[in-house]
LORONU-138092 format. One record per residue: z, y, x of N, C-alpha, C, O, CB in turn. Coordinates in pm, whole numbers, plus 50000, padded with zeros to 5 digits. Glycine has a CB too. Example, Ala and Ser with C-alpha at 12.3 -4.5 7.8 and 13.67 -1.06 7.14 Angstrom:
2
   nzz   nyy   nxx  cazz  cayy  caxx   czz   cyy   cxx   ozz   oyy   oxx  cbzz  cbyy  cbxx
 50780 49431 51319 50780 49550 51230 50780 49670 51320 50846 49668 51424 50905 49553 51131
 50708 49775 51285 50714 49894 51367 50787 50003 51290 50804 50114 51341 50572 49940 51408
//
This chain:
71
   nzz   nyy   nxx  cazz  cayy  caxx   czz   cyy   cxx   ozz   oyy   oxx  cbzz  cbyy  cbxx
 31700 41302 58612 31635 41389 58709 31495 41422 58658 31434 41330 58604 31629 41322 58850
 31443 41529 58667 31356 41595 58638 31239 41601 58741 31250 41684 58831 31411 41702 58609
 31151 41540 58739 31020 41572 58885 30912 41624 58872 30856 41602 58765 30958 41460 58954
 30865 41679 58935 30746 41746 58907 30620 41635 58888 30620 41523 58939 30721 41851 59028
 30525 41683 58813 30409 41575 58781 30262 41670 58848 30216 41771 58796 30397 41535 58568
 30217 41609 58963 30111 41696 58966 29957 41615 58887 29906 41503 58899 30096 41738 59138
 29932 41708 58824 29795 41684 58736 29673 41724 58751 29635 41810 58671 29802 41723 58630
 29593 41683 58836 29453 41759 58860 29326 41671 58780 29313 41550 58767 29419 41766 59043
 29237 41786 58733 29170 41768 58660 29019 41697 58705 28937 41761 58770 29179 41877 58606
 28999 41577 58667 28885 41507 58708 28770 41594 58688 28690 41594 58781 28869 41378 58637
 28747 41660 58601 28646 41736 58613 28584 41882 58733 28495 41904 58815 28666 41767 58497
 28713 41952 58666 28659 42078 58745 28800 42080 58935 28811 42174 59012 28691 42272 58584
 28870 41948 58943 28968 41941 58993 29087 42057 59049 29129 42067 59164 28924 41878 59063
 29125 42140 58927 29195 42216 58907 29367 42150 58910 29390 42044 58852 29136 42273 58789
 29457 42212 58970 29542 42139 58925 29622 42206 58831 29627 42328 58833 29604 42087 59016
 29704 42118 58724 29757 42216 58602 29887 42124 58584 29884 42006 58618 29641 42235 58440
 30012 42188 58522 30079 42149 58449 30103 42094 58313 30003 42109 58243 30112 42199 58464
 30209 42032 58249 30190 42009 58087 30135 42082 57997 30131 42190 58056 30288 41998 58028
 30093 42099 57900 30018 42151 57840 30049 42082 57697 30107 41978 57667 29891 42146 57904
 29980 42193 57612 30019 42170 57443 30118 42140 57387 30116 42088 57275 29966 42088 57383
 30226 42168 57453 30383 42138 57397 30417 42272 57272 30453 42266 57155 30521 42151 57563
 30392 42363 57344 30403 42472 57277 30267 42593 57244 30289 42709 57207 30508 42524 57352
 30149 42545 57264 30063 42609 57318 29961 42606 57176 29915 42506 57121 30017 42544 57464
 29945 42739 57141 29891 42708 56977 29751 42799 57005 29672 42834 56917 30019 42784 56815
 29741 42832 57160 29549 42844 57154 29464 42715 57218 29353 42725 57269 29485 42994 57266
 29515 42633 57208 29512 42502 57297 29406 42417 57106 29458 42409 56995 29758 42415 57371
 29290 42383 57136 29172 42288 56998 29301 42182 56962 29372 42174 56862 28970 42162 57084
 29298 42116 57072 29398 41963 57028 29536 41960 57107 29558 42050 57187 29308 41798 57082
 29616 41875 57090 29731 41890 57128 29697 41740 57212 29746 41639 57160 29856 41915 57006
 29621 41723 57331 29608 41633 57376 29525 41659 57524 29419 41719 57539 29561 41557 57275
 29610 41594 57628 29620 41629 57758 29483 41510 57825 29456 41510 57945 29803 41606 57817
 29448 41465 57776 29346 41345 57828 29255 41282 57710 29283 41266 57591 29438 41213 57894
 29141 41252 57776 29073 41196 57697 28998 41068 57726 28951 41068 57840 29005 41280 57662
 28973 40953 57654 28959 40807 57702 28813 40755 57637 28745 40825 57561 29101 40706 57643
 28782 40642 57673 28650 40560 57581 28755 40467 57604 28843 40441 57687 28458 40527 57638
 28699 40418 57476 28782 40303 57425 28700 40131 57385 28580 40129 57358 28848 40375 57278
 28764 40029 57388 28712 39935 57290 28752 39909 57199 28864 39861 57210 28697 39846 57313
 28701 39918 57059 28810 39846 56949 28705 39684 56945 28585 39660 56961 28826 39962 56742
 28840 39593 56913 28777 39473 56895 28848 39437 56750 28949 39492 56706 28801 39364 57025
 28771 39330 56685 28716 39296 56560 28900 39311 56486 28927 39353 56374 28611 39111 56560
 28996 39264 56584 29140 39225 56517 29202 39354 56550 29319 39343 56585 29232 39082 56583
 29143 39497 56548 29190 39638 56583 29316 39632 56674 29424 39677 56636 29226 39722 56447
 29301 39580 56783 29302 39596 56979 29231 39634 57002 29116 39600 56973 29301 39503 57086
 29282 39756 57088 29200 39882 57185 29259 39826 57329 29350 39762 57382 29258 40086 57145
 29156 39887 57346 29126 39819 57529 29105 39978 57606 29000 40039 57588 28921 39687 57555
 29166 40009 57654 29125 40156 57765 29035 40128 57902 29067 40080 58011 29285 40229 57838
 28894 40186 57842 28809 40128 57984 28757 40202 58092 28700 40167 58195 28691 40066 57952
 28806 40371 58020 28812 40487 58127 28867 40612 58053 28842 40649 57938 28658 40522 58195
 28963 40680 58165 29052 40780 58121 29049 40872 58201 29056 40839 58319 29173 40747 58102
 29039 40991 58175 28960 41124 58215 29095 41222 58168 29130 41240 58052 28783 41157 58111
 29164 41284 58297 29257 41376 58298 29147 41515 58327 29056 41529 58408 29383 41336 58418
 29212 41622 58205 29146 41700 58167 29214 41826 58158 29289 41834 58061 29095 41657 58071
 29208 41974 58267 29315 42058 58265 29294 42109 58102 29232 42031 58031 29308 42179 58395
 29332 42205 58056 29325 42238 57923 29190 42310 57914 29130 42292 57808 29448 42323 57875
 29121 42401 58021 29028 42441 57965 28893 42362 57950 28815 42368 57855 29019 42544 58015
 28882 42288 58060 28792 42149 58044 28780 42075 57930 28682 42044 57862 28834 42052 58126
 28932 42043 57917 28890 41957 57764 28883 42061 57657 28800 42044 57567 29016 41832 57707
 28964 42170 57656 28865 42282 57568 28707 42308 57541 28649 42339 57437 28890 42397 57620
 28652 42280 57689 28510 42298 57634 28397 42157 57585 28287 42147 57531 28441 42378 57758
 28510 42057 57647 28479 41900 57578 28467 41912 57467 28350 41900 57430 28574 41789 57585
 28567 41939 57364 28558 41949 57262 28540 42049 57189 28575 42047 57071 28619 41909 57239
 28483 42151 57244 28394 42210 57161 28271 42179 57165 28202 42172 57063 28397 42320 57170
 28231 42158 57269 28080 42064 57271 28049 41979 57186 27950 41985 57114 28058 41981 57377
 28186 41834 57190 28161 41760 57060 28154 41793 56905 28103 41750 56801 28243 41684 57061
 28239 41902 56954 28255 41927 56773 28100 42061 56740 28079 42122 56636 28483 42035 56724
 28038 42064 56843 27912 42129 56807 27777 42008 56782 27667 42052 56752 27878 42243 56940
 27789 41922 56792 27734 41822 56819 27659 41781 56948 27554 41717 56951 27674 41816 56735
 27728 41829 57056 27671 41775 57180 27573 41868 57233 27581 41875 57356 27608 41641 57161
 27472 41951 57177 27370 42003 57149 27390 42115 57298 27460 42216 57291 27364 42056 56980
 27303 42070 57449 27324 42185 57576 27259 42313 57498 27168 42335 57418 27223 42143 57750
 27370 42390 57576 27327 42582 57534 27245 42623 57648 27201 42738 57655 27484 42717 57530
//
């Protein structure tokens, strides 16, 4: 059975469907974004996770990949 997943976006709380399956104007092929811990024996620990509709984390990461730097 097939169910619907509703996904709203912590940020701008939009709600959206799957995303980047097929979607080739989409930066990353990745629906969420996390902070992490790595510890010394490389175990990651998830210590906050941030659901992100596509254009949100679109402008996440373009921000990062500009170096952070407000316009």
């Amino acid at each position: 059975i097939n169910m619907a997943v509703a996904r709203k976006c912590d940020r701008c709380g939009a709600f959206y469907d799957r995303y980047n399956e097929n979607n080739s104007d989409s930066i990353e092929s990745s629906n969420a974004m996390a902070f992490i811990f790595q510890y010394k024996n490389n175990t990651y620990n998830i210590c906050k996770r941030f659901d992100l509709c596509p254009d949100c984390k679109d402008e996440l990461v373009n921000w990062i990949l500009e170096g952070g730097n407000e316009s």
